[in-house]
N, C-alpha and C positions, 0 to 999 in steps of 0.2 A: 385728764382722762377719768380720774376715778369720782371728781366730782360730777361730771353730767353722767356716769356709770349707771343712775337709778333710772333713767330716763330708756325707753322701748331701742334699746341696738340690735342689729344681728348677731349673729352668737357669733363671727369673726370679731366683731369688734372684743368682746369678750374674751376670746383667746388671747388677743392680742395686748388687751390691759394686763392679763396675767401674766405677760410674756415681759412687761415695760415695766411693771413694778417689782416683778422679782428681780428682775435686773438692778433698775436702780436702786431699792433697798438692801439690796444684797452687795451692793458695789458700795453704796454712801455706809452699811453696817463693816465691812472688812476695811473702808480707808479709816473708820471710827477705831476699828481692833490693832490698826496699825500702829496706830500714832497711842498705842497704850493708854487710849480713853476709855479703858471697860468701865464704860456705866449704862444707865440707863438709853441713851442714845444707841448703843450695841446692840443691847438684847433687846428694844421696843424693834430694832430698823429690821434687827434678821427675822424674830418672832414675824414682822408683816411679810416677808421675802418666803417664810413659810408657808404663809397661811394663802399667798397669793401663786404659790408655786404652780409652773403649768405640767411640770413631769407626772406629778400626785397629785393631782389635784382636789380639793375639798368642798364639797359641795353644798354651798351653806345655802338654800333658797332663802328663808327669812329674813335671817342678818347679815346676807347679803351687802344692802343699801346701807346699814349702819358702817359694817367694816369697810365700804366705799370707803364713807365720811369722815370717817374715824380715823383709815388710812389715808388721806387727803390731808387731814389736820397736821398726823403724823409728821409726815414729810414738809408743809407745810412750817413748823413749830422748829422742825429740825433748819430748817432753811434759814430761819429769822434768827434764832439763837447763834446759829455760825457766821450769819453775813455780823452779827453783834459783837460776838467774840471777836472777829478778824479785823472788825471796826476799831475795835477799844487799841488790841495790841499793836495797828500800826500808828496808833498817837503818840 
Protein backbone atom coordinates (compact mmCIF):
# COMPACT_ATOMS: atom_id res chain seq x y z
CA UNK A 1 0.00 0.00 0.00
CA UNK A 2 2.42 2.50 0.89
CA UNK A 3 4.24 2.14 -2.25
CA UNK A 4 1.63 3.03 -4.98
CA UNK A 5 0.63 5.68 -1.92
CA UNK A 6 2.07 8.52 -4.23
CA UNK A 7 -0.14 7.73 -6.98
CA UNK A 8 -4.07 9.98 -7.14
CA UNK A 9 -6.29 7.60 -4.33
CA UNK A 10 -9.27 8.82 -2.59
CA UNK A 11 -8.70 10.00 0.62
CA UNK A 12 -10.38 6.56 2.17
CA UNK A 13 -7.69 4.83 0.79
CA UNK A 14 -5.52 7.09 2.71
CA UNK A 15 -7.25 6.60 6.10
CA UNK A 16 -7.07 3.40 5.59
CA UNK A 17 -3.10 3.15 4.82
CA UNK A 18 -2.84 4.88 8.11
CA UNK A 19 -4.84 2.59 9.73
CA UNK A 20 -2.67 -0.81 8.21
CA UNK A 21 0.72 0.80 8.98
CA UNK A 22 0.22 1.77 12.22
CA UNK A 23 -1.01 -1.45 13.04
CA UNK A 24 1.54 -3.45 11.46
CA UNK A 25 4.53 -1.25 12.63
CA UNK A 26 3.33 -1.02 15.78
CA UNK A 27 2.66 -4.78 16.17
CA UNK A 28 6.20 -5.95 14.34
CA UNK A 29 7.75 -2.75 16.92
CA UNK A 30 6.18 -4.33 20.31
CA UNK A 31 7.00 -8.17 19.09
CA UNK A 32 10.67 -6.58 18.41
CA UNK A 33 10.35 -5.04 22.27
CA UNK A 34 9.44 -8.27 23.39
CA UNK A 35 11.86 -10.53 22.46
CA UNK A 36 14.47 -7.83 24.18
CA UNK A 37 15.71 -6.75 20.75
CA UNK A 38 15.81 -2.86 21.68
CA UNK A 39 17.56 -1.66 18.76
CA UNK A 40 17.24 0.06 16.03
CA UNK A 41 14.51 -2.07 14.51
CA UNK A 42 12.28 -0.91 17.74
CA UNK A 43 12.63 2.54 17.66
CA UNK A 44 12.78 2.90 13.39
CA UNK A 45 9.18 0.36 13.51
CA UNK A 46 7.30 2.50 16.44
CA UNK A 47 8.82 6.04 15.29
CA UNK A 48 6.84 4.85 11.58
CA UNK A 49 3.64 3.60 13.86
CA UNK A 50 3.76 7.40 14.89
CA UNK A 51 4.29 9.22 12.26
CA UNK A 52 1.63 7.15 10.34
CA UNK A 53 -0.90 7.22 13.26
CA UNK A 54 -4.65 7.60 12.41
CA UNK A 55 -5.87 8.94 16.14
CA UNK A 56 -3.26 12.28 15.52
CA UNK A 57 -2.62 12.39 12.78
CA UNK A 58 0.27 14.51 10.96
CA UNK A 59 0.00 16.04 8.16
CA UNK A 60 2.82 16.13 6.02
CA UNK A 61 1.63 17.36 2.25
CA UNK A 62 5.42 17.38 0.88
CA UNK A 63 7.05 14.44 2.24
CA UNK A 64 4.28 12.80 2.24
CA UNK A 65 5.54 10.45 -0.94
CA UNK A 66 9.03 10.34 0.55
CA UNK A 67 7.81 8.90 4.13
CA UNK A 68 5.68 6.39 1.73
CA UNK A 69 8.84 5.10 0.42
CA UNK A 70 10.90 5.43 3.07
CA UNK A 71 8.18 3.58 5.14
CA UNK A 72 8.04 0.82 2.40
CA UNK A 73 11.68 0.25 2.50
CA UNK A 74 11.37 0.25 6.18
CA UNK A 75 9.33 -2.59 6.62
CA UNK A 76 10.50 -4.03 3.63
CA UNK A 77 14.47 -4.19 5.04
CA UNK A 78 12.78 -5.27 8.25
CA UNK A 79 11.18 -8.32 6.40
CA UNK A 80 14.50 -9.37 4.70
CA UNK A 81 16.83 -9.07 7.78
CA UNK A 82 14.30 -11.39 9.91
CA UNK A 83 13.34 -13.95 7.00
CA UNK A 84 17.81 -13.94 7.21
CA UNK A 85 18.01 -14.20 10.80
CA UNK A 86 15.40 -17.13 11.04
CA UNK A 87 17.13 -18.58 8.01
CA UNK A 88 20.64 -18.83 9.50
CA UNK A 89 19.46 -19.99 13.17
CA UNK A 90 17.44 -22.87 11.81
CA UNK A 91 20.68 -24.42 10.05
Amino acid sequence: MLIIAPAPWPYVYYRVLRLVVFVCAGAISLQSFDRRCWHVWTIALALLAVIFNPILPMHLTRTSSVLNVLGALLLIAHLWVEREHNWQVRR
